[in-house]
C-alpha positions as CSV (number, residue, x, y, z in Angstrom):
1,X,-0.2,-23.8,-14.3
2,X,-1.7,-20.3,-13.5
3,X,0.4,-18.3,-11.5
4,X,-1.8,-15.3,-9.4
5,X,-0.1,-12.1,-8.9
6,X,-1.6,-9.9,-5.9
7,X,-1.8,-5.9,-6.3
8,X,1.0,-5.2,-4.0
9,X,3.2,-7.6,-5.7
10,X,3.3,-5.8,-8.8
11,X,3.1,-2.1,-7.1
12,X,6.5,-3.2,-5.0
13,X,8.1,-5.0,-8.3
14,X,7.3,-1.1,-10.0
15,X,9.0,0.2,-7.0
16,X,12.2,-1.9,-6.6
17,X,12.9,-2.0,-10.2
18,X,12.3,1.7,-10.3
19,X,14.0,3.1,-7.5
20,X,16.4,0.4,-6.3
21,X,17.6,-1.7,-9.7
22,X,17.7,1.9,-11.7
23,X,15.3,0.2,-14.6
24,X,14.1,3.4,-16.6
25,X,10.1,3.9,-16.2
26,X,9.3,2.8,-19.8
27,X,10.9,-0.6,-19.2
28,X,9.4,-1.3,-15.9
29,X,5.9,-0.9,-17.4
30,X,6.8,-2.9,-20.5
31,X,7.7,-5.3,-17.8
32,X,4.9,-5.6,-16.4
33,X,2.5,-5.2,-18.8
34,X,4.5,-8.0,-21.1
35,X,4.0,-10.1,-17.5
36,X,0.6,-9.5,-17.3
37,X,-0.7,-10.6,-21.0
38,X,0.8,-14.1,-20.4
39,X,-2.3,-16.5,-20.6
40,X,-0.9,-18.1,-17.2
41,X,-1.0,-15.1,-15.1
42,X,-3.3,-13.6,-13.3
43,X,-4.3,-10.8,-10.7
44,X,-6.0,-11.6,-7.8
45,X,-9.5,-10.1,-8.0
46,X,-8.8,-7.8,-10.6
47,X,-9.0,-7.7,-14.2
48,X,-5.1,-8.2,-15.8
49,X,-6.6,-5.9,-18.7
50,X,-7.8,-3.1,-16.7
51,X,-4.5,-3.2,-14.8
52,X,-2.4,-3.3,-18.1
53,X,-4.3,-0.2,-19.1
54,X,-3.7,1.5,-15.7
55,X,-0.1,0.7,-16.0
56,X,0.3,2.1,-19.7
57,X,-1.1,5.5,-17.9
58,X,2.4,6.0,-16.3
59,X,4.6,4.6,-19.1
60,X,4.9,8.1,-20.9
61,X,5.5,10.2,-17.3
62,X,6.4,10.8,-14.0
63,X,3.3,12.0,-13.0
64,X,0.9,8.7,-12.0
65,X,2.9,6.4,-9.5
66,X,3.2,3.0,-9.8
67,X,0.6,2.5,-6.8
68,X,-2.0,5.1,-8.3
69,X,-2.3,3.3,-11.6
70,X,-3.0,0.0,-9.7
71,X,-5.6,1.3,-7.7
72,X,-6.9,3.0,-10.9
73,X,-7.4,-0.1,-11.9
74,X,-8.7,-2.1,-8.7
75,X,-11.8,0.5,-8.6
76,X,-12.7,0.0,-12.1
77,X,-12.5,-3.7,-12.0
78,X,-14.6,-3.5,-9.2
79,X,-17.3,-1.5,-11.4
80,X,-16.8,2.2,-9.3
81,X,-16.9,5.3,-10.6
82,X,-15.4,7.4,-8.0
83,X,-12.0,7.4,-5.7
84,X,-11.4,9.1,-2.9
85,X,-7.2,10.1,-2.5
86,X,-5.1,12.5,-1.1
87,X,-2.4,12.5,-4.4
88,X,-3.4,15.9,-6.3
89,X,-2.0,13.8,-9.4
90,X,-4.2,10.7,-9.3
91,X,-5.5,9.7,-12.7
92,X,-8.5,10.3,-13.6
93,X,-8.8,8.8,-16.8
94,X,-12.6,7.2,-16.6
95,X,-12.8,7.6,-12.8
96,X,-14.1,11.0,-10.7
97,X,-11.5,11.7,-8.0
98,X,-12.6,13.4,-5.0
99,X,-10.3,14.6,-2.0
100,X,-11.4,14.3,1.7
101,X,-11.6,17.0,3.9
């Protein structure tokens, strides 16, 4: 049985765990990356490889949220280049990041 995970499932598992449970950074993302390399999970509409990746991008700091690695990763399942965001602190890593206004 295959068990699909959406986007904002994972971003508010990040964030309880995080904020709410007191689970230290490096072991929510060990979490979650452990989660999504089971063979019987998978993301919906995105690539559970990409979004590992995106998540091991805010293991070592505080920097990339929870939320900004996941949408790291949604735009370059989806094959784009650029973002458009309003965080100064977005990662960049493989994307162009542009900022309205």
């Amino acid at each position: 049985m295959v068990l699909e995970v959406s986007l904002v499932a994972l971003a508010e598992a990040a964030f309880v765990l995080a904020h709410h449970d007191g689970v230290r950074r490096e072991e929510v993302v060990d979490s979650l990356v452990g989660l999504l390399r089971r063979r019987n999970i998978r993301v919906i509409g995105a690539d559970t490889a990409i979004m590992s990746a995106a998540l091991l991008l805010c293991r070592p700091s505080g920097r990339i949220s929870f939320a900004d690695a996941l949408i790291h990763a949604d735009t370059r399942t989806h094959g784009l280049d650029t973002i458009w965001s309003f965080a100064r602190r977005f990662p960049a890593d493989g994307l162009r990041v542009a900022t309205p206004g």
